[in-house]
C-alpha positions in Angstrom: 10.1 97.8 134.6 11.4 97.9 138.0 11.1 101.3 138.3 8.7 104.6 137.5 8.7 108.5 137.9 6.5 110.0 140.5 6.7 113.6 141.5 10.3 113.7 139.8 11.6 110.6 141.8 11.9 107.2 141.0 9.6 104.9 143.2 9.2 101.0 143.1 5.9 99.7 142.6 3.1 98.9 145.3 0.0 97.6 144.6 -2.7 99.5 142.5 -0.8 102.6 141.8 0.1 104.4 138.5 3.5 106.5 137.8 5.0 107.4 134.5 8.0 105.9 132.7 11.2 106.8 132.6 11.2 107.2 129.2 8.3 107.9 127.8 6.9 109.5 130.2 3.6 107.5 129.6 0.8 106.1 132.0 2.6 102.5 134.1 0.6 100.3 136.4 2.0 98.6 138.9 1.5 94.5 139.6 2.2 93.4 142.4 1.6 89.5 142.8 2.8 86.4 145.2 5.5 84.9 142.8 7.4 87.9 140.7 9.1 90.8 141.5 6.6 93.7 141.4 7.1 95.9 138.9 6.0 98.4 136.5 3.3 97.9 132.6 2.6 100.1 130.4 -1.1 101.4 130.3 -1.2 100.2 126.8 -0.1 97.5 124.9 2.5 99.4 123.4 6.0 99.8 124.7 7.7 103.3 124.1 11.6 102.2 123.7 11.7 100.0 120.6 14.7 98.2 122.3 12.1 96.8 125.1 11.9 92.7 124.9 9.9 91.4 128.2 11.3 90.9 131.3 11.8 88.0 133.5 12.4 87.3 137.3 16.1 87.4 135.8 16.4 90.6 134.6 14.3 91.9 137.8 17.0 89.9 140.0 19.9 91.2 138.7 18.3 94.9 138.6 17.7 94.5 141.9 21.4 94.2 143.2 22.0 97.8 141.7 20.7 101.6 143.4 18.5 102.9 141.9 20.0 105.5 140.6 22.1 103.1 138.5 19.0 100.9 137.1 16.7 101.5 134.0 18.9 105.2 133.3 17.2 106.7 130.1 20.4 107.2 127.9 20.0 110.0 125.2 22.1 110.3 121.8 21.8 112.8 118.7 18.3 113.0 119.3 17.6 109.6 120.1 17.1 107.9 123.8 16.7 104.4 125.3 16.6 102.6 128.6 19.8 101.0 129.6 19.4 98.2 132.0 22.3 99.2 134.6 24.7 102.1 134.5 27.2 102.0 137.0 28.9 105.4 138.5 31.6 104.4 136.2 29.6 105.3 133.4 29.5 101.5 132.2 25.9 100.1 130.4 25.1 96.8 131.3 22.9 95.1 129.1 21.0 92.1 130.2 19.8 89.5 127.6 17.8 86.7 128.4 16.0 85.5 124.7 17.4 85.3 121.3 18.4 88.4 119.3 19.0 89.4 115.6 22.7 90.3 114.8 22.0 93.8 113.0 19.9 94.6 117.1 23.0 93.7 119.0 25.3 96.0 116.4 22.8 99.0 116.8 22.6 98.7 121.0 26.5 98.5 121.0 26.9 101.4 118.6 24.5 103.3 120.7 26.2 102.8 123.8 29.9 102.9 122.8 32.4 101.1 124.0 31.6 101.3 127.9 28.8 98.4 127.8 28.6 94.5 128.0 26.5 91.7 128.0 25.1 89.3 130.5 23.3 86.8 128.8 21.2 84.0 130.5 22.4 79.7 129.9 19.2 79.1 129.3 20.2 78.6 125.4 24.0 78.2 126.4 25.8 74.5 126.7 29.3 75.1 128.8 31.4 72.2 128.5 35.0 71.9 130.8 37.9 72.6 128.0 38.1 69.3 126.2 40.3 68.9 123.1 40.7 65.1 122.7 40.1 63.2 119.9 37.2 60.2 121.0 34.0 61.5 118.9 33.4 63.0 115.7 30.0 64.6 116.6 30.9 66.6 119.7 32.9 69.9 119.7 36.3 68.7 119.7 39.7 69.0 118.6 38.7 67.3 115.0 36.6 69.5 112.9 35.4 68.8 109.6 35.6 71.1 106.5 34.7 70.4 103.3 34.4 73.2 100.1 35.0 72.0 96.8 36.8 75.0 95.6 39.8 73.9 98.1 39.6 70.3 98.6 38.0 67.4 96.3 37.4 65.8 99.4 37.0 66.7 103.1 39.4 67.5 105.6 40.0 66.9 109.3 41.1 69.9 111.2 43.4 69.9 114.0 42.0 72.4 115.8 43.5 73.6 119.2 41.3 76.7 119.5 43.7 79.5 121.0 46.4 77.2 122.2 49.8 77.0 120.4 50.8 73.0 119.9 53.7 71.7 120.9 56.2 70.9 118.7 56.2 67.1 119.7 52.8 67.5 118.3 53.5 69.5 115.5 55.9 66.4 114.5 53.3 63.9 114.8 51.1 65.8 113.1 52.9 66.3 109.8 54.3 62.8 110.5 50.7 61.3 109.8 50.0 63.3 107.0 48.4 66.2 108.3 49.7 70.1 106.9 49.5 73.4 108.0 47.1 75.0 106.2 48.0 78.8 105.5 44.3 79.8 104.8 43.1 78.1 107.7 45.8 78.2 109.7 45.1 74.8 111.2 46.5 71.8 110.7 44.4 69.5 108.0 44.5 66.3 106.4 42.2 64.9 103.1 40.0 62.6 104.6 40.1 59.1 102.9 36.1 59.1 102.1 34.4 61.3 100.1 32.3 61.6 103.5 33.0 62.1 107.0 32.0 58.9 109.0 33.0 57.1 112.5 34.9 54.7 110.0 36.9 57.7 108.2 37.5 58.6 111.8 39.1 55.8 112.9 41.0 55.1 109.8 42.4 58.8 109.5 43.2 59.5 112.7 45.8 57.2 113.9 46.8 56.3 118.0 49.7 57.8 118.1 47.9 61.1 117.1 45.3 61.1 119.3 47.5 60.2 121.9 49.7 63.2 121.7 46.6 65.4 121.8 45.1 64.2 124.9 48.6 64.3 126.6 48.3 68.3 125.2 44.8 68.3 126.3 45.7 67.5 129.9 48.3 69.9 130.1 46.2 72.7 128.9 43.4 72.3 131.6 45.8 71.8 134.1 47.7 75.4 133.3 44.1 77.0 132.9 42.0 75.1 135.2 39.2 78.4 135.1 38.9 78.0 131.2 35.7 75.8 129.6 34.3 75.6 126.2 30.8 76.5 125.5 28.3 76.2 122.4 25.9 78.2 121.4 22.0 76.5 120.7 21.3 77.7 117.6 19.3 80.8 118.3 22.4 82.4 120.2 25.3 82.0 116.8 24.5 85.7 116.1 27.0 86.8 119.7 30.1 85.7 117.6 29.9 89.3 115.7 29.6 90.9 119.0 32.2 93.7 119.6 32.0 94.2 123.6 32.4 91.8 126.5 29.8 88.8 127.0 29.5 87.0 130.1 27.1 84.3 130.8 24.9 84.0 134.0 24.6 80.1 134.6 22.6 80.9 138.3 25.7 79.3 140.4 28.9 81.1 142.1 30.6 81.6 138.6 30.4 84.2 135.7 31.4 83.0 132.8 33.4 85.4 130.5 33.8 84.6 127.3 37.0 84.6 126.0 37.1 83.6 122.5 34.6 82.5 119.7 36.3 79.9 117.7 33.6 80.2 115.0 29.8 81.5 115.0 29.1 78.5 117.5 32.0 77.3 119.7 34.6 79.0 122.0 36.5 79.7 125.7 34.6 81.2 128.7 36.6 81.9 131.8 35.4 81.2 135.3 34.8 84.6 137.5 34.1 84.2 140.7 30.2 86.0 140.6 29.9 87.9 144.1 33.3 89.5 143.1 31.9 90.4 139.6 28.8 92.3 141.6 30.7 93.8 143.8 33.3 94.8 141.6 29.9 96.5 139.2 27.5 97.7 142.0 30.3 99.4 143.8 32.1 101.5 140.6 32.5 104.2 141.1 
């Protein structure tokens, strides 16, 4: 904790001192080394919000740009209380994440706080890609997928997947030209793969020049009309934030904020670039 209660104010920590916390009201001591932020521990091993994960130097920086006032606010609902990160003069909860978290926690801190709270989460686990939807590899996220359930297809299908982005109707054309069909279910485009596996060869024999020419000519003009837009994946541990019901931006440590946009599925999706010293000020500055 950043912060601790001393005759009814809250004070930062100096070396060897005690306070209590803000919302237990328990014994804290203060450490206070060379490297870290100094900062507040419980006297026991036991932490009084159940909601309390451990904190790094990130979570101590980002506290840090915020009053006071409007960091570590005890937050009290029908009889029950926690310790929101930030909350801004506008009454918004910022929750900062920095380790993996369980689906069912992330629907209980967002039913908690309503709808005025988001999410900064760390990139340590997150891989941000620029927006690429061409057709070169099978293995990377790209515009083919690869689907396969027995109860729709005998074999397995490429998917023509464009993410949010309408296709043209040149590519439409070529699309259904080379045997691919809307699927209504999907609602992609998909064709029966030739193999009764999905293999490099498959690949190559599916998906014919013409069609992955039209995509990267798509491709191209996509990231030129949305030049802030990338695509990111989630390392395993992270494919719980698809369910997620409030904003998520990811801290990646440079000048940009990455907002996500859209989750194509439990693992892939759009962030947008936001420009990160407008984002704080644009936070710290609410009123």
């Amino acid at each position: 904790m950043l912060y601790a209660i001393r005759n009814e104010s809250k004070i930062r920590a100096t070396p060897n001192q005690k306070a209590n916390c803000i919302g237990c009201n328990g014994i804290v001591n203060s450490f206070c080394g060379e490297i870290y932020n100094w900062h507040w521990k419980h006297d026991k091993k036991d932490n009084c919000d159940d909601w309390f994960e451990p904190e790094t130097e990130w979570h101590l920086n980002w506290k840090q740009l915020f009053d006071k006032e409007n960091t570590e606010v005890k937050i009290s609902y029908e009889k029950k209380w926690h310790i929101a990160d930030i909350y801004t003069n506008s009454k918004v909860v910022i929750e900062l994440q920095y380790s993996s978290i369980d689906k069912r926690v992330i629907q209980t801190r967002e039913d908690f706080y309503g709808e005025k709270m988001f999410w900064i989460l760390n990139s340590k686990r997150m891989n941000i890609e620029p927006l690429n939807l061409d057709a070169y590899s099978v293995h990377s996220p790209l515009v083919f997928t690869t689907y396969f359930d027995t109860k729709v297809f005998v074999r397995p299908v490429w998917i023509a997947d464009f993410w949010e982005f309408e296709p043209t109707e040149k590519l439409k054309e070529i699309l259904e030209k080379n045997d691919f069909i809307y699927n209504t279910i999907l609602k992609k485009y998909v064709k029966v793969s030739s193999y009764q596996t999905l293999r490099k060869w498959g690949y190559e024999d599916d998906i014919k020049k013409e069609v992955k020419r039209e995509i990267i000519l798509f491709a191209r003009k996509i990231m030129k009309e949305n030049p802030r837009l990338k695509k990111f994946s989630l390392w395993r541990p992270q494919k719980t934030w698809s369910d997620s019901k409030r904003n998520i931006f990811i801290d990646n440590s440079y000048s940009r904020i990455l907002w996500i946009k859209s989750f194509e599925n439990d693992r892939y999706g759009i962030v947008e670039e936001v420009d990160k010293q407008k984002f704080i000020n644009k936070y710290v500055n609410a009123q």
